[in-house]
C-alpha positions in Angstrom: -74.9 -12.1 57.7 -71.6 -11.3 58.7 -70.9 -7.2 58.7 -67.6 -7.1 56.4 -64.9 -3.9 57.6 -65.5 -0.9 55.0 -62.3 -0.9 52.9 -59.9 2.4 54.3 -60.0 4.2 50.9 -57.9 6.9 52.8 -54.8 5.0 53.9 -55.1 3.9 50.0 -54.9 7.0 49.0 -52.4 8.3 51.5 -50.2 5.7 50.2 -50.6 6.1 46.8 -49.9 10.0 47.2 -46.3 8.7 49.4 -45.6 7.4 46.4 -46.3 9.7 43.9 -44.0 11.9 46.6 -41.7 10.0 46.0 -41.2 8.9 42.4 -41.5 12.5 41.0 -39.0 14.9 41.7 -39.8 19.1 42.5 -40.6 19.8 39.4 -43.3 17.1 38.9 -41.4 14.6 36.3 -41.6 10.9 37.3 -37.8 9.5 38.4 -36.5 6.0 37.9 -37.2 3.6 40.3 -33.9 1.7 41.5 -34.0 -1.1 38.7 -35.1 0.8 36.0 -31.9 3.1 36.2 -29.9 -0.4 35.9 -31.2 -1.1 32.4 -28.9 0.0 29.6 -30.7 2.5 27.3 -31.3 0.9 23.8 -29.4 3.6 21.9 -25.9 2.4 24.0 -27.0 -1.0 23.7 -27.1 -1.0 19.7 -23.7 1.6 19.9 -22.3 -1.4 21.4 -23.3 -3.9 19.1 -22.3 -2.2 15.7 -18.7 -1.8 17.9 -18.4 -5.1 18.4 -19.3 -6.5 14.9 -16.7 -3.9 13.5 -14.2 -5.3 16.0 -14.3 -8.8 14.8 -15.2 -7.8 11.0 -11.6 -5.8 11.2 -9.5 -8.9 12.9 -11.2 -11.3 10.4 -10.0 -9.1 7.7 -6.3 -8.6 9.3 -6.0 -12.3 9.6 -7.8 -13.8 6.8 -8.3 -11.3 4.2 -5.1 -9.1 4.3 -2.5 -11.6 3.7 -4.4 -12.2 0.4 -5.6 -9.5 -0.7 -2.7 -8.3 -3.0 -3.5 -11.3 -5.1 -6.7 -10.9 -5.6 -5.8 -6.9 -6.9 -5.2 -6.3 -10.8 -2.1 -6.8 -11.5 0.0 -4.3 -13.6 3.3 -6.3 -13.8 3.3 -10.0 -14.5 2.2 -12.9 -12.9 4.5 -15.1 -10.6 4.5 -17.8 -8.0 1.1 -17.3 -7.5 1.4 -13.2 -7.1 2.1 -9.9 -8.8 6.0 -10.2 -9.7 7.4 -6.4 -9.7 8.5 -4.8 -13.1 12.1 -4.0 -14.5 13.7 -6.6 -11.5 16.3 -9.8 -13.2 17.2 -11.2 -10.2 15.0 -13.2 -7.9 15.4 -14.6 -4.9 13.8 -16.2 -1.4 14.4 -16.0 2.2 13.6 -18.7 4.3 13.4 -20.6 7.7 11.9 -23.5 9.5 8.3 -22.2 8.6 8.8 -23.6 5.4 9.2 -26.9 6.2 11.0 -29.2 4.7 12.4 -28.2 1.2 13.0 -30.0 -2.7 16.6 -28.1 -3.4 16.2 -30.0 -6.5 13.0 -29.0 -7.3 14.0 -25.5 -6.0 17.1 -25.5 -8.4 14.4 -26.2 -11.7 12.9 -22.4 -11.6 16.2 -21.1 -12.7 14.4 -22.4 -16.6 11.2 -20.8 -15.6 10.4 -17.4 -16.2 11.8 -15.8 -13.0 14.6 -17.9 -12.0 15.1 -17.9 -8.0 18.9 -17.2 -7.8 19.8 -16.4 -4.2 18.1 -17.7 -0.8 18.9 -16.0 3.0 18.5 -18.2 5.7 17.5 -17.6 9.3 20.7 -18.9 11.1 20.4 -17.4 14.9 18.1 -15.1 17.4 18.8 -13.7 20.2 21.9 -14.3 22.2 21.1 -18.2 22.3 18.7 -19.9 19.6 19.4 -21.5 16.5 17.4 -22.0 13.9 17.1 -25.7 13.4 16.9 -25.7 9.8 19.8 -23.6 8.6 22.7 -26.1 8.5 21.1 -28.3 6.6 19.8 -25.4 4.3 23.0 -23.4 4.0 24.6 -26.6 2.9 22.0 -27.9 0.3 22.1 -24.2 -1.1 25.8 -24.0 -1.8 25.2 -27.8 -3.3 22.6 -26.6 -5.7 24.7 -23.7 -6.9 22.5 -20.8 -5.1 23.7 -17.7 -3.7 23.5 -17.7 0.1 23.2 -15.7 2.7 22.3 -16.0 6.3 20.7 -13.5 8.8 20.4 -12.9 12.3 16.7 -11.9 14.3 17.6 -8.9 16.6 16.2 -9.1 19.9 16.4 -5.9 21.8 16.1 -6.6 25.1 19.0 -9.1 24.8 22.9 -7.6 25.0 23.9 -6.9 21.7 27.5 -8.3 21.8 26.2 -12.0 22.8 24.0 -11.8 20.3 26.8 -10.7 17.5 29.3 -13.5 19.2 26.5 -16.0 18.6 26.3 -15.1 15.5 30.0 -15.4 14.8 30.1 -18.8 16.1 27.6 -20.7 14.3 27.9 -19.0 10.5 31.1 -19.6 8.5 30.4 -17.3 5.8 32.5 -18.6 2.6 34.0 -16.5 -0.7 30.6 -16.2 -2.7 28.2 -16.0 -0.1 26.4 -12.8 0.5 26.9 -10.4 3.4 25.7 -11.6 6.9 21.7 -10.3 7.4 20.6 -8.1 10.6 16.8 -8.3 10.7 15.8 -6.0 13.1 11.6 -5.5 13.6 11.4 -4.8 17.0 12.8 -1.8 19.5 10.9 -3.4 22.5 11.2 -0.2 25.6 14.5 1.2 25.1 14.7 4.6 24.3 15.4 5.3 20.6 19.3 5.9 21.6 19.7 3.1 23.4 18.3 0.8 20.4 20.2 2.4 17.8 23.5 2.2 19.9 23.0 -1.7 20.5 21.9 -2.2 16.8 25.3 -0.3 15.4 27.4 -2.6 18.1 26.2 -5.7 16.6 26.7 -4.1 13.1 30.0 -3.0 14.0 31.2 -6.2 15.7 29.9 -8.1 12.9 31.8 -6.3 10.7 34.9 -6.7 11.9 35.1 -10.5 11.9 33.7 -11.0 8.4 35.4 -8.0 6.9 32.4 -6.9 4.9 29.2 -4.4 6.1 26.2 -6.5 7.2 23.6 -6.4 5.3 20.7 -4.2 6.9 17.1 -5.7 6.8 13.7 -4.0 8.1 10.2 -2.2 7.2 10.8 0.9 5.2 8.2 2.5 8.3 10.2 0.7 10.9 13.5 2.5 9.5 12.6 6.1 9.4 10.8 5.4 12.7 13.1 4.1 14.6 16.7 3.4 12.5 16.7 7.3 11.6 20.5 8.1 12.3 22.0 8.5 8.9 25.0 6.5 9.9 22.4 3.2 9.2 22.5 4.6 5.8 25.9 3.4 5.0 24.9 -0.1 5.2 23.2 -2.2 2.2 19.4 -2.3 2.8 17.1 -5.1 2.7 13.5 -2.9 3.0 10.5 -5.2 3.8 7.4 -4.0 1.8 4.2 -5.8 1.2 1.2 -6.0 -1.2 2.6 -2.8 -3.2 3.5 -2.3 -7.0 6.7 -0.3 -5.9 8.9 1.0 -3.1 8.0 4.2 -1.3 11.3 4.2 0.6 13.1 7.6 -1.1 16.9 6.1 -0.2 19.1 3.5 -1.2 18.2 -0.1 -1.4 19.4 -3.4 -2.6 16.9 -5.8 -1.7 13.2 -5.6 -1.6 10.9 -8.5 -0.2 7.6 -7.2 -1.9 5.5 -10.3 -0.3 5.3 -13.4 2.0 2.6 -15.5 0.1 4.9 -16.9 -2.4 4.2 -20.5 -3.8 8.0 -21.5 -4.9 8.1 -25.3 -6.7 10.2 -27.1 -3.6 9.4 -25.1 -1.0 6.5 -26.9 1.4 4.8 -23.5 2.6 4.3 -20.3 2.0 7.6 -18.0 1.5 9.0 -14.4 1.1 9.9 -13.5 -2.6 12.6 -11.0 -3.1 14.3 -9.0 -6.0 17.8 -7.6 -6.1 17.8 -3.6 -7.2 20.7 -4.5 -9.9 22.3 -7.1 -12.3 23.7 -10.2 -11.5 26.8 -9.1 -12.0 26.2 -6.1 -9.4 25.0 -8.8 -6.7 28.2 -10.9 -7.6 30.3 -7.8 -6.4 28.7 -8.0 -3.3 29.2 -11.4 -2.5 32.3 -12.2 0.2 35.9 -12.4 -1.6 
């Protein structure tokens, strides 16, 4: 029989104590090894989660719900183009550009029987100091055709010089007697400072002005104004306020035209469109048409 080697139960236990050395610090508690401290405790890991889930519940709600939503509330005025028309308003209109396609001026021309006739229609005409919209004079002409009041408006870019984009302007709309008063629609200040932007903004105003005769017509969120549009010489201009899914305008000044949502469903129009109402009579928005 072959002697086996006693097993050395001390360098067993020698090791063993190295390690409990050192896995536990002075005052006897067991540390981490190396690959444990890697592993995300489960009370971050579930923090995580529930911050993730809200992130994509609150951009499918943004995207998909929001835009829809003021249909689906109770609606206190009347019922109209497939949303909540606002009270007490006689004269209706739309704003349009090559988002909607191509368009039924015909068909268009028809609501003026229905219960809120569409009587005047803005047109995106330029943007920037060098893009046209490709639409607009084809659209411009089909509305004077069909008998609607136009009007055509101009996307402010910041960033571009705000003389090339009022000369732009100037060179592709010929505003005629009846038409409304050219459009600024200003949404974005970009990184100028707020002086800087309001400066440029009045020189396009301004220069605008003095070709057509008449003071452009000044369009923008009700927020976006008193953010950023805040000098009270903006006040002097007619104001085209932007205010969605709402039963009535916040905005404590003057305005003359409201578009209170961009879901309408308009007979002629292909897609989607902004609804408006004038804040008068038609025979007040007749006096602000060009002479």
């Amino acid at each position: 029989m072959v002697a086996r080697p006693k097993k050395n139960n001390r360098v067993k236990k020698t090791t063993t104590a190295a390690r409990s050395r050192v896995s536990t610090s002075k005052g006897g508690r067991r540390q981490p090894s190396p690959k444990e401290e890697r592993v995300m405790p489960v009370w971050l890991r579930n923090v995580m989660a529930v911050c993730i889930v809200l992130f994509f519940a609150a951009g499918f709600y943004w995207f998909f719900i929001r835009p829809y939503s003021y249909r689906w509330k109770p609606c206190y005025g009347m019922k109209g183009y497939g949303v909540c028309i606002p009270c007490d308003y006689e004269v209706h209109g739309i704003d349009i550009s090559h988002f909607q396609g191509d368009i039924d001026w015909k068909r268009l021309s028809q609501t003026r029987t229905e219960r809120f006739p569409i009587h005047f229609v803005f047109m995106k005409a330029t943007e920037g100091g060098d893009h046209s919209d490709d639409t607009f004079t084809q659209h411009f002409d089909s509305a004077k055709k069909y008998n609607f009041v136009r009007g055509a408006y101009h996307f402010f870019r910041p960033h571009t010089d705000a003389r090339k984009q009022a000369d732009f302007f100037i060179r592709k709309v010929k505003l005629c007697a009846g038409d409304l008063p050219p459009v600024l629609d200003v949404e974005d200040r970009g990184k100028r400072s707020k002086k800087e932007f309001q400066n440029a903004v009045k020189t396009w105003l301004d220069q605008v002005e003095a070709y057509y005769g008449v003071k452009p017509i000044l369009y923008t969120s009700y927020k976006f104004k008193m953010r950023h549009l805040d000098n009270p010489v903006f006040d002097a201009y007619p104001y085209w306020i932007a205010h969605y899914y709402v039963d009535s305008v916040r905005y404590e000044g003057a305005w003359h035209f409201w578009q209170h949502t961009d879901a309408g469903i308009v007979p002629g129009v292909e897609k989607e469109v902004d609804l408006d109402v004038f804040n008068g009579t038609q025979a007040q928005l007749d006096s602000l048409r060009l002479k």
